[in-house]
C-alpha positions as CSV (number, residue, x, y, z in Angstrom):
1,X,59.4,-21.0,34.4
2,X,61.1,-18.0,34.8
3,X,60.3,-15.0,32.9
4,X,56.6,-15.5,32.4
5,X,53.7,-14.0,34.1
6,X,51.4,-17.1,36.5
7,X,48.1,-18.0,34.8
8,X,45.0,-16.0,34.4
9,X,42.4,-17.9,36.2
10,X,39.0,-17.0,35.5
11,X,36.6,-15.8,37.9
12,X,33.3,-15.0,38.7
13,X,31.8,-12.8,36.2
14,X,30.6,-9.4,37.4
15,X,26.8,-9.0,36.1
16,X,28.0,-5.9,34.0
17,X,30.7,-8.5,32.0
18,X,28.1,-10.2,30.4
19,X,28.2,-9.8,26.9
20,X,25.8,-7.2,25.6
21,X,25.2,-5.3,22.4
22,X,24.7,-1.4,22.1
23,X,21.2,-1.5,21.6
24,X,20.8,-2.9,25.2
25,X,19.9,-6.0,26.4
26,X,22.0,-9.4,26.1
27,X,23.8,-10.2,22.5
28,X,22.0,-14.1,22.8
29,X,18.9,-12.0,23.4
30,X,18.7,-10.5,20.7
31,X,19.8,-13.0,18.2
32,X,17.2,-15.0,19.2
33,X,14.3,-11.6,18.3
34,X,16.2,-11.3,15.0
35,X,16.0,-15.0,14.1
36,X,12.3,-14.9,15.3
37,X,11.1,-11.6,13.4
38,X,13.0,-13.6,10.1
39,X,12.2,-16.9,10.1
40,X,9.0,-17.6,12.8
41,X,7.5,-13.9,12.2
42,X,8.3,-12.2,14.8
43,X,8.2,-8.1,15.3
44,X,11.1,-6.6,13.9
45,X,13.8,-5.7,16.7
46,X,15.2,-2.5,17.9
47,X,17.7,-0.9,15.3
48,X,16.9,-2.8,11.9
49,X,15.7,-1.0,9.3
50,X,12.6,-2.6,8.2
51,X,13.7,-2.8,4.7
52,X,16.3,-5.0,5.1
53,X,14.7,-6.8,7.8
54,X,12.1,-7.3,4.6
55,X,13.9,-7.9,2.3
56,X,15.7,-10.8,4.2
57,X,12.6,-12.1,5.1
58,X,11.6,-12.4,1.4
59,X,15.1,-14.2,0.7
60,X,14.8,-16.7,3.4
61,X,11.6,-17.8,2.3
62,X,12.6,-17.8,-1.4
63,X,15.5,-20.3,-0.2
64,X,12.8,-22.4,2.1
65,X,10.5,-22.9,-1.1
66,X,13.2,-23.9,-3.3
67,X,14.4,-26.7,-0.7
68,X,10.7,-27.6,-0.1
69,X,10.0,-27.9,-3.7
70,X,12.7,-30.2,-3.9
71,X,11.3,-32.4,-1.5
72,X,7.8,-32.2,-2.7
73,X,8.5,-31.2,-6.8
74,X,4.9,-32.5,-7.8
75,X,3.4,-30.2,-5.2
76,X,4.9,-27.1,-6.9
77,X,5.1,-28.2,-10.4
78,X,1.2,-28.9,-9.4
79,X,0.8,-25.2,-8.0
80,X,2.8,-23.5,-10.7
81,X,3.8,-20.1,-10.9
82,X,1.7,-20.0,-7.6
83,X,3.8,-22.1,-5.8
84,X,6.1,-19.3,-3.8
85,X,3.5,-17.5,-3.6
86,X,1.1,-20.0,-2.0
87,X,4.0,-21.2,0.2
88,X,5.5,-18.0,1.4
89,X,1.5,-17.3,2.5
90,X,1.7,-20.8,4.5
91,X,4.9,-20.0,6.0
92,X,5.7,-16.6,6.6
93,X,4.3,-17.2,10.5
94,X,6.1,-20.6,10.8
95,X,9.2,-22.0,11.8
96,X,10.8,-24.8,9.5
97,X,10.2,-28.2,10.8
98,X,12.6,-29.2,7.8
99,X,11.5,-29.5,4.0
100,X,10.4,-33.1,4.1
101,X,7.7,-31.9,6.7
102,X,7.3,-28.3,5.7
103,X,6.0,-29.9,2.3
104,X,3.9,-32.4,3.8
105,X,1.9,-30.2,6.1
106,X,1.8,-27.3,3.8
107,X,0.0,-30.4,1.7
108,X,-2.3,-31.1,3.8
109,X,-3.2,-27.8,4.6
110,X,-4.2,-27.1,0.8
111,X,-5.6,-30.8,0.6
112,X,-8.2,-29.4,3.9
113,X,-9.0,-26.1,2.0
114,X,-9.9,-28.2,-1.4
115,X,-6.6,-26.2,-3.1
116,X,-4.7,-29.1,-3.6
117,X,-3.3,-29.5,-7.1
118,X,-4.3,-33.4,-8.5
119,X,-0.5,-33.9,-9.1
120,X,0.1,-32.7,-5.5
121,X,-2.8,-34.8,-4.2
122,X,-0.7,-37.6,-5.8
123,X,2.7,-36.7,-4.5
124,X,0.8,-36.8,-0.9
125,X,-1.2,-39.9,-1.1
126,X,2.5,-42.1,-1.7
127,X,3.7,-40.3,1.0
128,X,1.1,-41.1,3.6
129,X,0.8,-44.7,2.1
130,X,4.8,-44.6,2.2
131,X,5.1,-43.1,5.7
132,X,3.4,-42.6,9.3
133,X,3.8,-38.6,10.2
134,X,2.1,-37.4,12.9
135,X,2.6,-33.9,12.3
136,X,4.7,-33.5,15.6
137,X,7.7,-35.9,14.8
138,X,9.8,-36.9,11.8
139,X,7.9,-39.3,9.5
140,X,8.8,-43.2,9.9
141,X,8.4,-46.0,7.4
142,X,5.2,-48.2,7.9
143,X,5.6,-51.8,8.9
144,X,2.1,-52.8,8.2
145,X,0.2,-52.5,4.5
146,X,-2.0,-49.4,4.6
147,X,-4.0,-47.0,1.8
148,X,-4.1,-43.5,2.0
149,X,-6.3,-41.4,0.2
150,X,-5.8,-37.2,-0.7
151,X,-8.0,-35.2,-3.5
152,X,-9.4,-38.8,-5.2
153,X,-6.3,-40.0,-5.6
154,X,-5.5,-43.8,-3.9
155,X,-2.5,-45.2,-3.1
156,X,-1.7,-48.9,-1.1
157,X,1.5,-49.7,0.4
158,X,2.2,-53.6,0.9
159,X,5.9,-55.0,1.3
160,X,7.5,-51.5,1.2
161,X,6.8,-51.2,-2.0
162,X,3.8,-48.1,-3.0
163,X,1.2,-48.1,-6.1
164,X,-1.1,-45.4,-7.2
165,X,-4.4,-47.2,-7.6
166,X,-6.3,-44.0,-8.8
167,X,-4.9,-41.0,-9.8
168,X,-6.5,-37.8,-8.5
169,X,-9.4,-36.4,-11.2
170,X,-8.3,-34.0,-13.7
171,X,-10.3,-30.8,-14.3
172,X,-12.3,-31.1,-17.8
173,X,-10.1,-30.3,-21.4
174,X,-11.4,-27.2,-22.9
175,X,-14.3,-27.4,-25.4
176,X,-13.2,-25.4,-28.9
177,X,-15.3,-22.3,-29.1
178,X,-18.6,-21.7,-30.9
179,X,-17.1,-21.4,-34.8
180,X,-15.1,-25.0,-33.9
181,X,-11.9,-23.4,-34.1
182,X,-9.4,-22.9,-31.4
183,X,-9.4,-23.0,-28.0
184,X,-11.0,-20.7,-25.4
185,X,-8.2,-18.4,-23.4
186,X,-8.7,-18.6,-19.3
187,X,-10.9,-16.1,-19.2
188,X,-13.3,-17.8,-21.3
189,X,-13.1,-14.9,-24.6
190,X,-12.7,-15.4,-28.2
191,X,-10.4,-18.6,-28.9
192,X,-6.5,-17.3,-29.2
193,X,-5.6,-20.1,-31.8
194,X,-7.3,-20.6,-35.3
195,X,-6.2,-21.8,-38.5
């Protein structure tokens, strides 16, 4: 070839060459603090400003409920408008094992504090009739028949196929009030509907 300049043939790196950022320290480096003060909580790196750092946070855990509560929709129907709430609290110091799993052990950690919802209690004792999880690796189908209980709820598993056998108990309906009209609010005052 004529005209061209020979090959570049790369050599050995000088210890200075390595990638850095201006902050100091190695660009892979600190990645891995950011991704650790947003998602596993971490302590906020060099050079954020907290609020964003925040305010991220916040987002990515908004985004992690949502796909959790897709996995696990009688869980947070169950919790309500405490749902985010209750699952940012469970998660904020945790790094996603995926939904599937996020859900199941954020389940059983309300089914061991006596906080789990009877709809949730439900949704987990299919799951555990449905599938062996461990808590360390992905949950696999089981083979054999088996029962799982959660929050009075019963479910058996026989042929693949899962029943509920007892649903979990419901709290009691509201009495009406004293004058047999309407229905006490939550914090047990004067009834909020009459006639």
């Amino acid at each position: 070839m004529t005209g061209s300049s020979p090959p570049i043939k790369p050599g050995p790196s000088a210890p200075g060459d390595r990638e850095s950022d201006p902050h100091g320290g190695p660009l892979a480096q600190r990645q891995a603090e950011l991704v650790a003060a947003l998602v596993a909580g971490g302590p906020p790196p060099a050079g954020f400003a907290p609020a964003a750092l925040a305010a991220t946070r916040a987002a990515l855990l908004r985004k992690r409920a949502g796909e959790v509560a897709r996995h696990w929709p009688l869980l947070a129907a169950g919790l309500g408008t405490g749902w985010l709430s209750t699952f940012a609290g469970w998660a904020a110091g945790r790094p996603t094992a995926g939904s599937l799993r996020d859900g199941w052990d954020l389940a059983r950690s309300l089914h061991a504090r006596g906080a789990l919802p009877p709809v949730g209690a439900e949704e987990l004792a299919t799951r555990e009739a449905r599938l062996r999880y461990d808590g360390r690796r992905a949950p696999r189908p089981r083979r054999l028949p088996a029962v799982a209980r959660a929050g009075g709820a019963v479910a058996v598993q026989i042929t693949g196929r899962v029943r509920l056998l007892r649903p979990a108990p419901r709290p009691p309906a509201t009495q009406p009030t004293a004058d047999g009209h309407g229905v006490p609010d939550a914090a047990g005052s004067a009834s909020w509907i009459s006639d």
